[in-house]
Structure formats: C-alpha cells, structure tokens
ChimeraX commands (.cxc) that place a marker at each C-alpha (Angstrom):
marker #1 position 0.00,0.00,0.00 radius 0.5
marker #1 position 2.69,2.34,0.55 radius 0.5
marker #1 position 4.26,1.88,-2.40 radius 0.5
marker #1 position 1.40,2.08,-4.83 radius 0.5
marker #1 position 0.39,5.91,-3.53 radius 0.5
marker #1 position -2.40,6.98,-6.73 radius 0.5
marker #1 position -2.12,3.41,-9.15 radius 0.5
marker #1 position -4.65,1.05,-9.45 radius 0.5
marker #1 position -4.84,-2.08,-6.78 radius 0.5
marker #1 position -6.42,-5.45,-7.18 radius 0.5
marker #1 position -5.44,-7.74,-4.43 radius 0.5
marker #1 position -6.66,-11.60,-5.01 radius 0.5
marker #1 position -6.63,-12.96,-1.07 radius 0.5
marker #1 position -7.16,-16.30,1.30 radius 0.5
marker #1 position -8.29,-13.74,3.76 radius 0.5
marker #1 position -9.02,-16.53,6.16 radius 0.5
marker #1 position -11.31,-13.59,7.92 radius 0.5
marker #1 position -15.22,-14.15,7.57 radius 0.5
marker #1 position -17.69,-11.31,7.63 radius 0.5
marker #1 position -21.36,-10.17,6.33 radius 0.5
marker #1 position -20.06,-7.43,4.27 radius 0.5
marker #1 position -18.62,-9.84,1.80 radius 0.5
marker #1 position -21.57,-12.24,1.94 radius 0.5
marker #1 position -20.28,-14.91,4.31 radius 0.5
marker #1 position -23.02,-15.99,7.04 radius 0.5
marker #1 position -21.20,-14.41,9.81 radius 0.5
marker #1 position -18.71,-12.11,11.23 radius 0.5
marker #1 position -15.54,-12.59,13.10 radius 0.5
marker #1 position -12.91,-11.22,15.02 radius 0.5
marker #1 position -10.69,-11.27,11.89 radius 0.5
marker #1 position -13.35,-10.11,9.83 radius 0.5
marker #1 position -13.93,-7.11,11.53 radius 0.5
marker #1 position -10.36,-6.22,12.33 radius 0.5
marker #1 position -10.37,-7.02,7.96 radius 0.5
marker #1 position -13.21,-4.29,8.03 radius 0.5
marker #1 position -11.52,-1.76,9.73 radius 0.5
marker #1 position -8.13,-2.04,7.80 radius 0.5
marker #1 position -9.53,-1.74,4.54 radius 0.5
marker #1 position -12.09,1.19,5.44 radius 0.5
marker #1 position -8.99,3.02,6.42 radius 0.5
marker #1 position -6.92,2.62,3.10 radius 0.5
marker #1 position -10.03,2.60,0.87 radius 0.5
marker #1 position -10.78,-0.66,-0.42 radius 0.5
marker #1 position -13.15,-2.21,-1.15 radius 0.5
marker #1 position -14.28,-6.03,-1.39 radius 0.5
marker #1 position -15.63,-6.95,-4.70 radius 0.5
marker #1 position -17.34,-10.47,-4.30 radius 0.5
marker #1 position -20.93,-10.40,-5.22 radius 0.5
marker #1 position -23.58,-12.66,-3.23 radius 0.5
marker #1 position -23.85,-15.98,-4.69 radius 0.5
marker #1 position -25.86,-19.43,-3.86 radius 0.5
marker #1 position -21.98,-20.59,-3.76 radius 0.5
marker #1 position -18.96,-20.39,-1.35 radius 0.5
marker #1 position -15.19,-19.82,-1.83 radius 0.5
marker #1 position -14.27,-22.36,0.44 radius 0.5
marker #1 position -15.42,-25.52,1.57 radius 0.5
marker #1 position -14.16,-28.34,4.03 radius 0.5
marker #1 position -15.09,-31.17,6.32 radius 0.5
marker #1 position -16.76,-28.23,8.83 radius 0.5
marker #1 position -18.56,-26.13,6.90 radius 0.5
marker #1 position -18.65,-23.29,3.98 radius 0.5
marker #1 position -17.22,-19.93,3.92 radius 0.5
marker #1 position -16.55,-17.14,1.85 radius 0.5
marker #1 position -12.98,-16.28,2.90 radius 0.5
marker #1 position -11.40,-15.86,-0.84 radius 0.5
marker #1 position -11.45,-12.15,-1.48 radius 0.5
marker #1 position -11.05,-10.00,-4.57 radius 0.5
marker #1 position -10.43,-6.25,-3.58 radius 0.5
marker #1 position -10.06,-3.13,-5.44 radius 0.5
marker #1 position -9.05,0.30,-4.59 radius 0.5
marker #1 position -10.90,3.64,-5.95 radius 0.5
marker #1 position -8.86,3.77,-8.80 radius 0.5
marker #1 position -9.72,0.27,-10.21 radius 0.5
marker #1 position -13.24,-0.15,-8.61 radius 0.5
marker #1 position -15.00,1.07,-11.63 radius 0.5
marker #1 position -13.15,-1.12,-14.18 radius 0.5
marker #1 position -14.21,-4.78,-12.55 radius 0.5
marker #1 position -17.00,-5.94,-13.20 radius 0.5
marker #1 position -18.68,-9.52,-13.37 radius 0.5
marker #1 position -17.18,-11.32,-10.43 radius 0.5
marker #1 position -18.09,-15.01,-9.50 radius 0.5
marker #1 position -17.40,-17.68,-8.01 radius 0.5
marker #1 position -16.60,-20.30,-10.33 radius 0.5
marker #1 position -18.42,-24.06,-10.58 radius 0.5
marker #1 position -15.12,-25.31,-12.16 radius 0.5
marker #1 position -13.25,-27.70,-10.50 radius 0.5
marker #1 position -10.26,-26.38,-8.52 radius 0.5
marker #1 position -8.40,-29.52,-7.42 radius 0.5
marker #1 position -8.93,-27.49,-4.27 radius 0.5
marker #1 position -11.04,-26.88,-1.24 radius 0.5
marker #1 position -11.10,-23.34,-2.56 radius 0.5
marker #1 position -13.69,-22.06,-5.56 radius 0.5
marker #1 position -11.98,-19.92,-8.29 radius 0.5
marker #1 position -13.25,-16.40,-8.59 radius 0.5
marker #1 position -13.51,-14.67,-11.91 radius 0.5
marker #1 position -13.68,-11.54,-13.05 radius 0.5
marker #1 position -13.51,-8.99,-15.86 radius 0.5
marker #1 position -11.61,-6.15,-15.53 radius 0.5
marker #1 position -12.47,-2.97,-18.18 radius 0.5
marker #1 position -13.81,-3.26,-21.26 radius 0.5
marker #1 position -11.37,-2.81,-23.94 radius 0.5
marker #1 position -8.46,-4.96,-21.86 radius 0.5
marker #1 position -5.32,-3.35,-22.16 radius 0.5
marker #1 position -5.59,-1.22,-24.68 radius 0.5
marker #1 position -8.12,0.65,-22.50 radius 0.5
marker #1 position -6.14,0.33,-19.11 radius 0.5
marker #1 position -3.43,2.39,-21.25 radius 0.5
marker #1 position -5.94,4.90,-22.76 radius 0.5
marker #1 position -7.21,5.83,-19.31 radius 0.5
marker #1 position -3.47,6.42,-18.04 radius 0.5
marker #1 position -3.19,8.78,-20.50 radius 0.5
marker #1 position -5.79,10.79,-19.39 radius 0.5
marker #1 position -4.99,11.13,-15.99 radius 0.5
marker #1 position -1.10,12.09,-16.90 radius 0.5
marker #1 position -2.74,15.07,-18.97 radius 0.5
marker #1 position -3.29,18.83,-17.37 radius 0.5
marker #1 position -4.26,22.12,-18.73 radius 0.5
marker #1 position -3.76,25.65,-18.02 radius 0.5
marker #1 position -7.31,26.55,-17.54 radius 0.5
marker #1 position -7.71,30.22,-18.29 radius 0.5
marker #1 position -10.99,32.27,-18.30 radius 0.5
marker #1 position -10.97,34.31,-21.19 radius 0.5
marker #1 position -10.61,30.61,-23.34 radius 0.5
marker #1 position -14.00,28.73,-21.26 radius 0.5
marker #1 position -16.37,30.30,-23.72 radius 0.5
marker #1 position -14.06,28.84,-26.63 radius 0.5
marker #1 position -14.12,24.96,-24.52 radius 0.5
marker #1 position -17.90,24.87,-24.38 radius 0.5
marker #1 position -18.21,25.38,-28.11 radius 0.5
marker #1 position -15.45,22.86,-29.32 radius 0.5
marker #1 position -17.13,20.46,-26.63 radius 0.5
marker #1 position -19.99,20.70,-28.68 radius 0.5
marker #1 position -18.24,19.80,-31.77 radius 0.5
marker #1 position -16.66,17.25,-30.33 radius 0.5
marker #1 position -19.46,15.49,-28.49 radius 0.5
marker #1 position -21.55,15.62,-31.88 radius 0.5
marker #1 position -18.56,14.72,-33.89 radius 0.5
marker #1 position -18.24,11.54,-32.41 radius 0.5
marker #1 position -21.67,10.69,-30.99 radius 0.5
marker #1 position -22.70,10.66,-34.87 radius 0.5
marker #1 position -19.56,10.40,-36.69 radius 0.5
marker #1 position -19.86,13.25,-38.66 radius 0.5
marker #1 position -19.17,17.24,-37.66 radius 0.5
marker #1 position -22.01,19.33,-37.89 radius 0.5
marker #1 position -23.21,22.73,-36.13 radius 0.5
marker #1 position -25.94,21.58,-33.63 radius 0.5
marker #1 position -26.77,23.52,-30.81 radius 0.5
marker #1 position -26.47,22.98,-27.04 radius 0.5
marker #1 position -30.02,22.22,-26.32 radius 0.5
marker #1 position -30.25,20.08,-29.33 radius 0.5
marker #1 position -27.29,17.58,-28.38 radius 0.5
marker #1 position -29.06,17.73,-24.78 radius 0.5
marker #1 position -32.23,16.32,-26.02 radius 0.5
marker #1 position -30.12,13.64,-28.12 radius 0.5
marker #1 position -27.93,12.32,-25.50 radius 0.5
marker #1 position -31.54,12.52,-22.94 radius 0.5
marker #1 position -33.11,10.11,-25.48 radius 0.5
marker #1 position -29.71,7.61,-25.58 radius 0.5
marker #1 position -30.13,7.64,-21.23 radius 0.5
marker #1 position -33.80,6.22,-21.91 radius 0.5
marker #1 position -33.74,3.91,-24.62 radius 0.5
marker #1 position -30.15,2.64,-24.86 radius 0.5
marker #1 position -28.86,-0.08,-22.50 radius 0.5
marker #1 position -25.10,0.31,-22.92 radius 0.5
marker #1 position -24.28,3.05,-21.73 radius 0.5
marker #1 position -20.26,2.46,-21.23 radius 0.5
marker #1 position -20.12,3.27,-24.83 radius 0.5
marker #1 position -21.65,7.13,-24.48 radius 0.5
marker #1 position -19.47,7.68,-20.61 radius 0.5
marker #1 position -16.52,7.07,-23.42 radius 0.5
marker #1 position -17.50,8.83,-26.05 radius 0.5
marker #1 position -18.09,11.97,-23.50 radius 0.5
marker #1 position -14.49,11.95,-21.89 radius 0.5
marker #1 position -12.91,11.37,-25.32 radius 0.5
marker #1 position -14.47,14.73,-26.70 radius 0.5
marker #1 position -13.51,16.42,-23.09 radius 0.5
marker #1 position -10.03,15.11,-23.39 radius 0.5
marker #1 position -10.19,16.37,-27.51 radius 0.5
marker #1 position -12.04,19.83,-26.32 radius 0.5
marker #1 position -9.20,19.95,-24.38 radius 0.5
marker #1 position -6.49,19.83,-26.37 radius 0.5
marker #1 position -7.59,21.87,-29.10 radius 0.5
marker #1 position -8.04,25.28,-26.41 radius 0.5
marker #1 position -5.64,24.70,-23.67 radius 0.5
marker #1 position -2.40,24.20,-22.94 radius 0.5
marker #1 position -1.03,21.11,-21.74 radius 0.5
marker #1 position 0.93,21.62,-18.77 radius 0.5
marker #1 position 2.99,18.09,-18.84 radius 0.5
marker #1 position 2.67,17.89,-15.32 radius 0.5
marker #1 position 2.45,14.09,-15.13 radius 0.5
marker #1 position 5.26,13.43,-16.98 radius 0.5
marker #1 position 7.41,15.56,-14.55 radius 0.5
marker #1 position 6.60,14.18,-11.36 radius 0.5
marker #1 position 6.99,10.42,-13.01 radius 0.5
marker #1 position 10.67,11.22,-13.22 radius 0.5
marker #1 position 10.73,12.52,-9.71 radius 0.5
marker #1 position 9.25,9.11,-8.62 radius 0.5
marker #1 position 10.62,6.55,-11.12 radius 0.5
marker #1 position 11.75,4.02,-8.57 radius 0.5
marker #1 position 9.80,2.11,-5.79 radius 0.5
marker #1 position 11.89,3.13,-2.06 radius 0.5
marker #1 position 11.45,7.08,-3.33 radius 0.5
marker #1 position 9.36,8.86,-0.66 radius 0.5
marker #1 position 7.80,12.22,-0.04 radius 0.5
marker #1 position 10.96,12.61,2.65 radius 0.5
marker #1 position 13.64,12.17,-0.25 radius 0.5
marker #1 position 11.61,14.76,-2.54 radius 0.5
marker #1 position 12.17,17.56,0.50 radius 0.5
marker #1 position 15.52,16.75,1.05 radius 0.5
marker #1 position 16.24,17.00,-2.91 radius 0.5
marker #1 position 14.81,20.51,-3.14 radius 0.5
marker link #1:1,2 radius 0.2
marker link #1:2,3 radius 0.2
marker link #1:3,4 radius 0.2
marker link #1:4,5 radius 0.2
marker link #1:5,6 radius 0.2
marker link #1:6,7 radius 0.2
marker link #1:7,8 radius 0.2
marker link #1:8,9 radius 0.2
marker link #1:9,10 radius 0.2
marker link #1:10,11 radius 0.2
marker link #1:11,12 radius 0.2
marker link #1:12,13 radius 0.2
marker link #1:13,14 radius 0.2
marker link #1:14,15 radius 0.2
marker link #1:15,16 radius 0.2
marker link #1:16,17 radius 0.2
marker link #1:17,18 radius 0.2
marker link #1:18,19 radius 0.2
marker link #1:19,20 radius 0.2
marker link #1:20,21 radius 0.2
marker link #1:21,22 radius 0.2
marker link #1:22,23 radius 0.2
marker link #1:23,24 radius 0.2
marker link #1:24,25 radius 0.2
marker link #1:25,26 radius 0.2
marker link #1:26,27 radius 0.2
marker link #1:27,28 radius 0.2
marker link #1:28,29 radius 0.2
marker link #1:29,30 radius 0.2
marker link #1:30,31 radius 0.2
marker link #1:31,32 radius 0.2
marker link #1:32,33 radius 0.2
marker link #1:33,34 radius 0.2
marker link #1:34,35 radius 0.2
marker link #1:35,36 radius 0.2
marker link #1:36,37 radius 0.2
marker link #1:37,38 radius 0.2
marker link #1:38,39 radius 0.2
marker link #1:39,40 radius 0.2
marker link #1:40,41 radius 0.2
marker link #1:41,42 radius 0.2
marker link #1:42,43 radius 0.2
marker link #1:43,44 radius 0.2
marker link #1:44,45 radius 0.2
marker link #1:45,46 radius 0.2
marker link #1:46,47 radius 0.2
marker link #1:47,48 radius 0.2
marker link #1:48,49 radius 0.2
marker link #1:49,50 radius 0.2
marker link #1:50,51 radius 0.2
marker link #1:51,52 radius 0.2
marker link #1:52,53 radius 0.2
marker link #1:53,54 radius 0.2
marker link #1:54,55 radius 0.2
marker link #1:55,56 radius 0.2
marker link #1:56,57 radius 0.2
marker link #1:57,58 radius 0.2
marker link #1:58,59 radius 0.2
marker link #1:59,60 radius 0.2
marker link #1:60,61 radius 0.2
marker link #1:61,62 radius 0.2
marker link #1:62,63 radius 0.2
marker link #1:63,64 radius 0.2
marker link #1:64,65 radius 0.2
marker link #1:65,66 radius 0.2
marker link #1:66,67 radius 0.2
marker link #1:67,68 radius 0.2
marker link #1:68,69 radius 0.2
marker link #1:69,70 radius 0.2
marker link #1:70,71 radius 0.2
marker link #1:71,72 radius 0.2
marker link #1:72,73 radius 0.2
marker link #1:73,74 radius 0.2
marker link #1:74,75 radius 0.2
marker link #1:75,76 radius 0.2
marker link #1:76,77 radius 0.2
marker link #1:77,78 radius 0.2
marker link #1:78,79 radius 0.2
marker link #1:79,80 radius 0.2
marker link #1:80,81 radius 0.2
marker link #1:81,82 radius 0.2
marker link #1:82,83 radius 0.2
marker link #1:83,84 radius 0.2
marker link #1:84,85 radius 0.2
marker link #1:85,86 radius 0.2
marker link #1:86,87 radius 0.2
marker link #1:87,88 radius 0.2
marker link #1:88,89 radius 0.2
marker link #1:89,90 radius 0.2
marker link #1:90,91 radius 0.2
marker link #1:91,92 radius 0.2
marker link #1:92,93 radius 0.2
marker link #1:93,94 radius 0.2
marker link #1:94,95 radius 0.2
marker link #1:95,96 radius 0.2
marker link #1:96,97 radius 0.2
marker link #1:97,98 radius 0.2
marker link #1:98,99 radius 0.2
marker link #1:99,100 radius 0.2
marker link #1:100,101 radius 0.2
marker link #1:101,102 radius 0.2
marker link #1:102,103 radius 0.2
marker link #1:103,104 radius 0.2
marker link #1:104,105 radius 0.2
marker link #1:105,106 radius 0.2
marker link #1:106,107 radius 0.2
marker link #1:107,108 radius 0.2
marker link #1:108,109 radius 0.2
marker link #1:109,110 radius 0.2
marker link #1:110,111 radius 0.2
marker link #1:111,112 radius 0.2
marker link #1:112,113 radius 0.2
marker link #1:113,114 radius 0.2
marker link #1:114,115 radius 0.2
marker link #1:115,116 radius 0.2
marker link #1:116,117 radius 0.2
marker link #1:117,118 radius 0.2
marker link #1:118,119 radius 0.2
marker link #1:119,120 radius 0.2
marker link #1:120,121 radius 0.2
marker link #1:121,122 radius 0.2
marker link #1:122,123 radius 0.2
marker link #1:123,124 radius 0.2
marker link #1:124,125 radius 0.2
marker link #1:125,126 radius 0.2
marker link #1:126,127 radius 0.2
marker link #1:127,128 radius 0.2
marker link #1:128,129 radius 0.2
marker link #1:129,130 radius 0.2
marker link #1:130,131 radius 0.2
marker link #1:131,132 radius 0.2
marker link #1:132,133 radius 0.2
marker link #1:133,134 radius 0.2
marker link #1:134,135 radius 0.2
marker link #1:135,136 radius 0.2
marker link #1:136,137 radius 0.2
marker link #1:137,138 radius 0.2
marker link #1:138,139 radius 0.2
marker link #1:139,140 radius 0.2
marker link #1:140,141 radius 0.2
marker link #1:141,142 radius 0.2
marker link #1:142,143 radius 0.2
marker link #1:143,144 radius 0.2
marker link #1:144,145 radius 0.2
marker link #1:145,146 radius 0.2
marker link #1:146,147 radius 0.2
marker link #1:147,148 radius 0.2
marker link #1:148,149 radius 0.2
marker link #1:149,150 radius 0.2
marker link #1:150,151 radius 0.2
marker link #1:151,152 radius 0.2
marker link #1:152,153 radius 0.2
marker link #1:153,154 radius 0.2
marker link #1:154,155 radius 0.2
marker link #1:155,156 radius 0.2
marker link #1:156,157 radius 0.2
marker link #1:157,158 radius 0.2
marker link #1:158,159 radius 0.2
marker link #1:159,160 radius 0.2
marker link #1:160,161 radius 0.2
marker link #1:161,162 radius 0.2
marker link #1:162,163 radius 0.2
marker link #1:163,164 radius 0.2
marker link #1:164,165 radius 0.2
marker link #1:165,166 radius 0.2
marker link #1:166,167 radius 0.2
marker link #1:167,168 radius 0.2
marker link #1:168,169 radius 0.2
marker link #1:169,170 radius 0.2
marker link #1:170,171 radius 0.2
marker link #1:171,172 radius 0.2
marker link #1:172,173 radius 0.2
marker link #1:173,174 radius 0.2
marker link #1:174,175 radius 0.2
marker link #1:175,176 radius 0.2
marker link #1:176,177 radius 0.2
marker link #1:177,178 radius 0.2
marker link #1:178,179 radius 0.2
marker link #1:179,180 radius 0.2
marker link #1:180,181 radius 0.2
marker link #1:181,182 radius 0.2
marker link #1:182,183 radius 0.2
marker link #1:183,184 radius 0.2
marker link #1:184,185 radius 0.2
marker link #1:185,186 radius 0.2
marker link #1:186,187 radius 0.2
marker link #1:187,188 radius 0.2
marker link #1:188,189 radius 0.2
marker link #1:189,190 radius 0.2
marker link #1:190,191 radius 0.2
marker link #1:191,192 radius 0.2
marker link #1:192,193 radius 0.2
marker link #1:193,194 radius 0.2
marker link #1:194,195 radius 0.2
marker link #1:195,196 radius 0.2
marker link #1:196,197 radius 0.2
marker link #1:197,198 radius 0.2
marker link #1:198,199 radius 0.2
marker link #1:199,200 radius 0.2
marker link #1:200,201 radius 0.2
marker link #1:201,202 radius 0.2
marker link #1:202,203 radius 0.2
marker link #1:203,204 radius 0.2
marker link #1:204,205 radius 0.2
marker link #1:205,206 radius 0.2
marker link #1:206,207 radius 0.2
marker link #1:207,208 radius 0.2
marker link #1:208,209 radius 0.2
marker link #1:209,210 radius 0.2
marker link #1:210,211 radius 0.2
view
C-alpha cells in the first residue's frame, strides 16, 4: 500500500477472515479487524452474493477468498463469481472482468490522468463550443453545427432507450479530453513528477531533502 500511492490495486486474497459485508453468514474477530483495515486505506471487497462459497471443508462453507479493489480500479471490474469449475482445491476460483477494452483501454485511461491544462478564463467560452463539436462529432460520426439544447435532447433520449451506456461515458471523456487539447495548454505535469518518482523506495521525505 505504501508503495502504490495513486495506481490502481487489485489484491486476489485467502483472507481466512469471515464477515457479512462480503456475503459470508457471519462475522468474526478477523473479519472485523479485515473491516476496519480496509475502510482506512479505501478498499473495497468486490465479491458479489452468490448461492456458492469460496471455500469448503469437512466443517462447513465460507466465503474467505477475497477479490479487492481500490478507488482507482473499482470502476473497471466488473462480473465477479465464483466459479463451478473444478479447482483440485477446497477453494472455488473467482472470476472476473476487468475494463472493457483490456489493455488497450487500461493504457488509454493512463493517459488521461497524466494530462493537465492551463485553464484560463478568457478561453471557457471557446471549450464549451469545441465540446460541442466534439461530443456531436463523435456521438454521430460526422461534424455538424448543432446547438447545445439540441445535443441535450439527443444524449436525454440515448439515457432512456439505450442499454449500454459504457459506450456514451466514453464517447463523453474522449471529446472532453479532444475539447481539451484543441483550447488549452497542456501543462505536462504528469510526466514531470513520473521522473521525480521513477523508482519504488522514493518517498515524499527524499523529494524535500532533494529541493
């Protein structure tokens, strides 16, 4: 945890700790010191209630096989269960998805966060109507001159009638990201403080004794 600060976390565990929160039958004294950790650093327990258990032995069923996230990833997994394959094992397997477009999207979104602007006033006037461009540009291919209230009526009637909406969330933060580009300026702030930080034992101690 410590050496992760901001990245993504997924942490696949034999917690050997029971508790309600992640759908076993009861709580423990390990499950609720378990509780307490991960409330404190911000993660969060991904299993989703099923008929089945992780674990199973001579006394009984549990679910003590935890998959667990942090804010960063939380978003990005999706379709967790517990598997009916066999395991050669007394423990289930747990599966899960993680993003939609694999890799290529894991990338894409890294991108984006590594990306800042120089957000000026005068130039906000200037965002909204490239924004506008860009979100009709790419909701229907093609660039025309549609007005605010118009593309707000569109994208209301895609919230009602379509189902996948994953699709439209990415369409909207690619023609932010675009909007972006074409008015501000890009500060390359990310790529700066990588270098400060480009091995694992640097800490925030070692940055203030550097400057």
């Amino acid at each position: 945890m410590r050496f992760v600060k901001d990245r993504r976390i997924l942490i696949a565990v034999d917690s050997n700790a029971r508790s309600k929160t992640w759908h076993d039958v009861k709580t423990n004294s390990r499950g609720r010191k378990r509780e307490e950790y991960q409330a404190s650093k911000q993660l969060h327990v991904i299993n989703e209630e099923s008929d089945e258990f992780t674990f199973h032995n001579s006394r009984g069923s549990s679910n003590i096989d935890l998959t667990i996230t942090n804010n960063n990833l939380i978003a990005a997994v999706n379709e967790c269960q517990i598997s009916a394959e066999e395991s050669l094992s007394n423990h289930n397997c747990l599966k899960y998805k993680i993003g939609v477009g694999g890799a290529n999207n894991h990338n894409n979104d890294n991108k984006c966060q590594d990306m800042q602007y120089i957000i000026k006033e005068n130039k906000l006037h200037e965002f909204d109507r490239k924004l506008v461009q860009e979100m009709w540009k790419m909701a229907i291919n093609k660039s025309i001159e549609g007005g605010v209230e118009e593309l707000n009526r569109y994208l209301s009637t895609i919230i009602t009638t379509e189902n996948d909406l994953e699709q439209h969330v990415d369409i909207l933060a690619e023609a932010i990201q675009s909007a972006c580009k074409r008015t501000f300026q890009n500060t390359n702030t990310g790529k700066k403080n990588s270098k400060k930080k480009s091995v694992p034992w640097w800490m925030e101690s070692l940055t203030i004794m550097w400057k």
